[in-house]
N, C-alpha and C positions, 0 to 999 in steps of 0.2 A: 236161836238159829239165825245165821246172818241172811239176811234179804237178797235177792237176787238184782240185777241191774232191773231186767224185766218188771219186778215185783215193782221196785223204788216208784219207774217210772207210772205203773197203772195204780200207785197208790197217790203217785202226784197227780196223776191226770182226774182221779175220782175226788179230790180234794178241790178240786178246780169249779167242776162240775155240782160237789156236793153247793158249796160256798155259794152258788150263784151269783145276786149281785154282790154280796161282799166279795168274792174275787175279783168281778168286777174293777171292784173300787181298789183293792190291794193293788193288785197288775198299774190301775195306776198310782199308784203312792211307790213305786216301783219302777216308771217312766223317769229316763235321764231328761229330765225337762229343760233345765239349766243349760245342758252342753246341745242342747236342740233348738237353744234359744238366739242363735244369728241367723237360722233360715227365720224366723222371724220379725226379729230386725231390719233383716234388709231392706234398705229401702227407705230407712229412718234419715230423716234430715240432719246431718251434722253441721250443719255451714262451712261446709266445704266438698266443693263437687269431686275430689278428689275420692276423700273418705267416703262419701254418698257411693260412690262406682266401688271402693275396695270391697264396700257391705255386701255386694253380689260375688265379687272377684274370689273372695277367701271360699264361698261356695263350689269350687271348681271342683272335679274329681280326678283325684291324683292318688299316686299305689299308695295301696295298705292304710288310704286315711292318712299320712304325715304331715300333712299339710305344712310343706319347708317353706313355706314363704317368708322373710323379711323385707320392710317395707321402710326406706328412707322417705321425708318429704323434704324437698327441695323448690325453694318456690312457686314456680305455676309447676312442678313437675314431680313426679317419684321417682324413686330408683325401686329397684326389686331385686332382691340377692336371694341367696339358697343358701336357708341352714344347715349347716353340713354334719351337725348330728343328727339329722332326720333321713340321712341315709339309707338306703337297704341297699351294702354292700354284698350281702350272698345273693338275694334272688336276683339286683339289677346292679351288678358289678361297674358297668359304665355309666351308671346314672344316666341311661337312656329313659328308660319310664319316667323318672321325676321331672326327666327337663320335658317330654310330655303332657306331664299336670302342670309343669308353667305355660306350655302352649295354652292350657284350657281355661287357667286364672284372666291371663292375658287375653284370651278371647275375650271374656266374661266381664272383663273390665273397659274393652271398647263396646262393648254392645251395650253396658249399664252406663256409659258418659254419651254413649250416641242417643242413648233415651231421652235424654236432659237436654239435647242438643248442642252437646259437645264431640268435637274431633281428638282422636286420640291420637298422637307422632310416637311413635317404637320406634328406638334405636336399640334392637337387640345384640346383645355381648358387644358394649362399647367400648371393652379394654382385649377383644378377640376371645374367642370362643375356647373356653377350656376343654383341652383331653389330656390323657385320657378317659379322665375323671372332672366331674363340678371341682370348682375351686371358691375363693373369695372374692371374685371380682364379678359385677355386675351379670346378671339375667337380663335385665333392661333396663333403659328409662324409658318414662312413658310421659309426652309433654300434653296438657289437655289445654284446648284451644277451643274458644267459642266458637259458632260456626253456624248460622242459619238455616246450612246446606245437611246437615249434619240428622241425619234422620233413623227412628228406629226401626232396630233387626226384628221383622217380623219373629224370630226364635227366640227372641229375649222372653218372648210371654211366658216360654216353658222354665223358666230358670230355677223358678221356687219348687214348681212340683217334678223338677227331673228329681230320678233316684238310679241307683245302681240297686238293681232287684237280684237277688240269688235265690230267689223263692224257686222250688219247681212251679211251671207254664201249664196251661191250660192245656188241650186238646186242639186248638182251635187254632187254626192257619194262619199262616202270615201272607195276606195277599200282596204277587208281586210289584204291583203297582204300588204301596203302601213302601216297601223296599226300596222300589226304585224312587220315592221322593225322598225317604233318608237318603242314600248315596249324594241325591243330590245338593245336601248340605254340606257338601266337602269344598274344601277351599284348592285354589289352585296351587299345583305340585306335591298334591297328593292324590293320589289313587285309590278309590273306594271301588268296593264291590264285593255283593254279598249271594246267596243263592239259598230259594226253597226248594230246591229238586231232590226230593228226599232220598237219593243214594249218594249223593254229595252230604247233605246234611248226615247222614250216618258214619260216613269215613270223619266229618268234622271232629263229630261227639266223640268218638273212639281215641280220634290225636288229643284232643281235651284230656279228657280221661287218663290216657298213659301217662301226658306232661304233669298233670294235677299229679298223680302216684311218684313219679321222678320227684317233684319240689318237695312232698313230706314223708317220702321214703330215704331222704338227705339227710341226716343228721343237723349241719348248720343251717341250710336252709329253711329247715321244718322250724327251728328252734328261733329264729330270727322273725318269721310270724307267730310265734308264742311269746317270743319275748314284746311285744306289742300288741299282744290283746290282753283286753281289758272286758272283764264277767261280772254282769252285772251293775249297776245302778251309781253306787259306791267308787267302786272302779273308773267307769264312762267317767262319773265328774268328776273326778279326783284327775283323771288324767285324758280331756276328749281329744283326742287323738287318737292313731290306730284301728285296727279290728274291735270293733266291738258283738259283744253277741250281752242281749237283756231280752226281756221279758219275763213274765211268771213264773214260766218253768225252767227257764235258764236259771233264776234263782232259786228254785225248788231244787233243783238236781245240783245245783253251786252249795249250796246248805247243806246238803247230803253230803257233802266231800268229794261227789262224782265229777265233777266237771271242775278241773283245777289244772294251773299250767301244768302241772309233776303228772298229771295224767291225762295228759293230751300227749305228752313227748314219751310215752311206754306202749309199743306195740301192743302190745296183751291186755291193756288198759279200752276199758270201752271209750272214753272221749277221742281216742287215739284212733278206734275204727270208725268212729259216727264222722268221724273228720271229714275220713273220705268216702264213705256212704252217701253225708250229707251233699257233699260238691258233684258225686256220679249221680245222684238221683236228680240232681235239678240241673248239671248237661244233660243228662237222657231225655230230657219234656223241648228240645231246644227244638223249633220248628223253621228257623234261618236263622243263618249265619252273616255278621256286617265284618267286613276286614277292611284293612286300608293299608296301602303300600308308597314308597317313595322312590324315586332312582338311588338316591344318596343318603346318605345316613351322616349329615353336617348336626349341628345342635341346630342349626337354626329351620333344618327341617325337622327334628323331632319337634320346634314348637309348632311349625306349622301343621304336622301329626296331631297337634295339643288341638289345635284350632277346631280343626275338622273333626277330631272325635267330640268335641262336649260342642259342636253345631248339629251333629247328627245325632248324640244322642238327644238335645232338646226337639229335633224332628222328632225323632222317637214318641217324647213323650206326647207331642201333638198329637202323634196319629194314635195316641192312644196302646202303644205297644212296653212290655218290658225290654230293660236292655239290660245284661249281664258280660261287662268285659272278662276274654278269659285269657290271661297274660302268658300265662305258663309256657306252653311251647313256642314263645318268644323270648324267654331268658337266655342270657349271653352266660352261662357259668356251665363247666366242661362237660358236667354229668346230662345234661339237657341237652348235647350236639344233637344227637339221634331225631326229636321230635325238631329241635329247630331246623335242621334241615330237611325234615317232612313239611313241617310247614311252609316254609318256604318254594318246598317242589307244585306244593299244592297252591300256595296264597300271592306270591311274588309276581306283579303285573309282567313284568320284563326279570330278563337274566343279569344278575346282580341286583335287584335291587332291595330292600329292607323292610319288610313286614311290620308296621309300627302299631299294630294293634288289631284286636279279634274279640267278637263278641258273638253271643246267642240275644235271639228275639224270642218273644213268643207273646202271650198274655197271662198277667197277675193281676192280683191285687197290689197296689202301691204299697212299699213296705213308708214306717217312719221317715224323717231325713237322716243321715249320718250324722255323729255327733261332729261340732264344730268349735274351735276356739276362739273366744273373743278376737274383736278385731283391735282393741288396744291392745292386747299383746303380741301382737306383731310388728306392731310399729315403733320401731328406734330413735333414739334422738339423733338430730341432726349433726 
């Protein structure tokens, strides 16, 4: 008699449980440890302060894990280009969210050279800013210049243990004043501001919610996040990059046959429901809300979007709070109008201006770091 999804699952959970610390010890022989292994490097001396700052910089949080970075060096200086197969053409059509994870690289890289006591000079898009679309010309150059004057971002301390948490949140409130020292890690010409007033907070959850069902009730869209996750251990380092999902039971149920791309992309398919169960159930625990808005929507204020979001989620992580960005009803692709312009009625400091990012707060536990790829492979020859 074939097993139930049900059954599968409490025959894995009791195997977990029977095993004690042998499971334990499996779950770790089962940690992608390899592709988790430049959050621990950073920081590592390579004799060259350049490389020394990339070691935090490639740490940045950018969609979907892609981590598009390329990295020329150019004598006291780098260039920074965008791999343009690290795309997500369906969910972020204009390469608006990527050139936001370059804002947050680029953060991440002046505040680990200012640590050393180094100045960073950005010259962003120095061959003019591409649209409609990223192209091949320049993200940045970045000159590092010694400088006595040059002192570190009290936020820098959060760098290793920031995380992007999708866990479901605690109970337990986000006090305003904790909120309002996040906001205030926003950099200037961008617009931050979040709210715990819990009928605000509810309509939030609810726009979350509908957007997240638009992106994987999409055909291309949905499949464009399956086509870059990676299940499992195996997968993670074979390929760290993208969505990952590991742990124990991820490979318990991966072993089963249950949890496979071919059955995350079939309605009627349980990995296909738990998708969106899983993302409703941990927006539903969100206890506030962080957004950030701009007048203009140029690339060089999406970096500065970049900026401000990975300063305020390292506030975040000071005060000891989860953060969970949720993008979705900010996608530019036609079947999403509806919530984007909810959003926007709702999130938009002034009339016109651009939504670059929206998140849930609350309290977790710290999940692992995301996996990452070496920083020699990023870097190109000259």
């Amino acid at each position: 008699m074939a097993q139930t999804r049900r059954a599968i699952l409490k025959t894995g959970a009791a195997g977990v449980v029977i095993l004690g610390s042998g499971a334990a010890a499996w779950s770790l022989t089962r940690a992608p440890v390899e592709a988790r292994e430049p959050w621990s490097k950073a920081g590592t001396s390579f004799g060259d302060a350049r490389l020394d700052a990339l070691s935090y910089a490639i740490l940045a949080p950018n969609p979907h894990n892609m981590q598009p970075w390329r990295i020329r060096l150019d004598d006291d200086a780098l260039t920074v280009f965008c791999d343009l197969a690290r795309l997500l053409p369906q969910t972020d059509p204009p390469n608006r969210q990527i050139t936001i994870g370059f804002g947050c690289f680029l953060e991440l890289l002046r505040q680990a050279a200012a640590n050393k006591g180094i100045r960073t000079e950005t010259t962003a898009f120095p061959e003019g800013e591409p649209q409609p679309i990223l192209d091949g010309r320049p993200i940045a150059v970045v000159r590092f210049v010694k400088d006595a004057e040059a002192s570190p971002d009290p936020l820098f301390a959060a760098t290793i243990a920031r995380r992007t948490n999708r866990r479901p949140f605690s109970e337990r409130a986000v006090g305003p004043s904790a909120l309002d020292r996040i906001i205030g890690a926003s950099v200037n010409g961008v617009v931050a501001a979040g709210t715990t007033d819990n009928g605000r907070v509810a309509e939030l959850r609810q726009m979350a919610k509908d957007a997240w069902e638009i992106e994987w009730a999409l055909d291309r869209t949905r499949r464009e996040s399956i086509n870059v996750t990676r299940i499992g251990k195996r997968e993670i380092e074979a390929k760290p990059f993208g969505l990952s999902l590991d742990g124990p039971m991820i490979e318990a149920i991966a072993a089963a046959g249950m949890m496979t791309p071919e059955n995350m992309d079939i309605p009627e398919k349980a990995a296909y429901e738990q998708s969106i169960a899983f993302y409703n159930r941990a927006v539903e625990t969100a206890s506030a809300f962080l957004w950030t808005s701009t007048a203009e929507n140029r690339r060089t204020d999406q970096l500065a979007a970049g900026a401000a979001w990975v300063r305020m989620q390292q506030a975040a992580t000071l005060e000891g709070l989860a953060f969970h960005p949720l993008s979705q009803a900010l996608q530019e692709f036609p079947e999403m109008a509806p919530a984007y312009d909810r959003a926007h009625e709702l999130l938009a400091h002034q009339q016109g201006a651009t939504v670059q990012m929206l998140a849930r707060l609350g309290y977790a536990d710290a999940p692992p770091p995301a996996p990452r790829e070496a920083l020699i492979s990023k870097i190109d020859a000259a």
